[in-house]
C-alpha positions in Angstrom: 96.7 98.0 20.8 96.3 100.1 23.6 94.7 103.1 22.2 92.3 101.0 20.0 91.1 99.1 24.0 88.8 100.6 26.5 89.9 100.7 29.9 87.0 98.1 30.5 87.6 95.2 28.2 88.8 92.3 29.3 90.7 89.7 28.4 89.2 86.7 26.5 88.3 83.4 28.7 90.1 81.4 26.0 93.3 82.8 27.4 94.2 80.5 30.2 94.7 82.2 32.7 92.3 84.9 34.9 89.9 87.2 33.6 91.5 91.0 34.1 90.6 94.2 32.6 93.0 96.4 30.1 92.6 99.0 33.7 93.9 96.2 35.5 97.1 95.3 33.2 97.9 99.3 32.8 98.2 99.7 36.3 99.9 96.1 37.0 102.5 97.4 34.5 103.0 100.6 35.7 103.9 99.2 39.8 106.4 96.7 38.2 108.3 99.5 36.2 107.7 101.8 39.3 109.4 98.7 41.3 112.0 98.7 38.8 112.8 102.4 38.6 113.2 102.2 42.1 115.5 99.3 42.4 118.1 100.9 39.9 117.4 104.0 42.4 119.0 102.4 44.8 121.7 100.2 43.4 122.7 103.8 42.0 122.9 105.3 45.5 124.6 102.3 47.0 127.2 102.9 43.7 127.8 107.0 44.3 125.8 108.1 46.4 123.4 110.0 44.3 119.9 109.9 44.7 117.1 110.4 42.0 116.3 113.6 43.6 
C-alpha cells in the first residue's frame, strides 16, 4: 500500500476522522515506534544497566 501512495495523497473525507497526508501518517508512525524503542531503552537500562549504545 505504501509503495503504490505518493507522499501527498491524502486520506478520503469519507473516513471520519481528519484529513492527513500519507507524509503525515509515515512520520506519525515513525515518532511512536521511535517513542517505543526508547521506552524498552530504558526499562532495559533500569533492568542491567546497559544502554543501547
Amino acid at each position: 500500500m505504501v509503495a503504490a501512495a505518493s507522499l501527498d495523497d491524502v486520506t478520503p473525507e469519507s473516513s471520519g476522522g481528519p484529513i492527513v497526508s500519507m507524509r503525515w501518517i509515515l512520520s506519525h508512525l515513525l515518532g511512536e515506534v521511535a517513542r517505543h524503542a526508547g521506552h524498552a531503552d530504558i526499562l532495559r537500562e533500569l533492568i542491567d544497566g546497559e544502554t543501547g549504545r
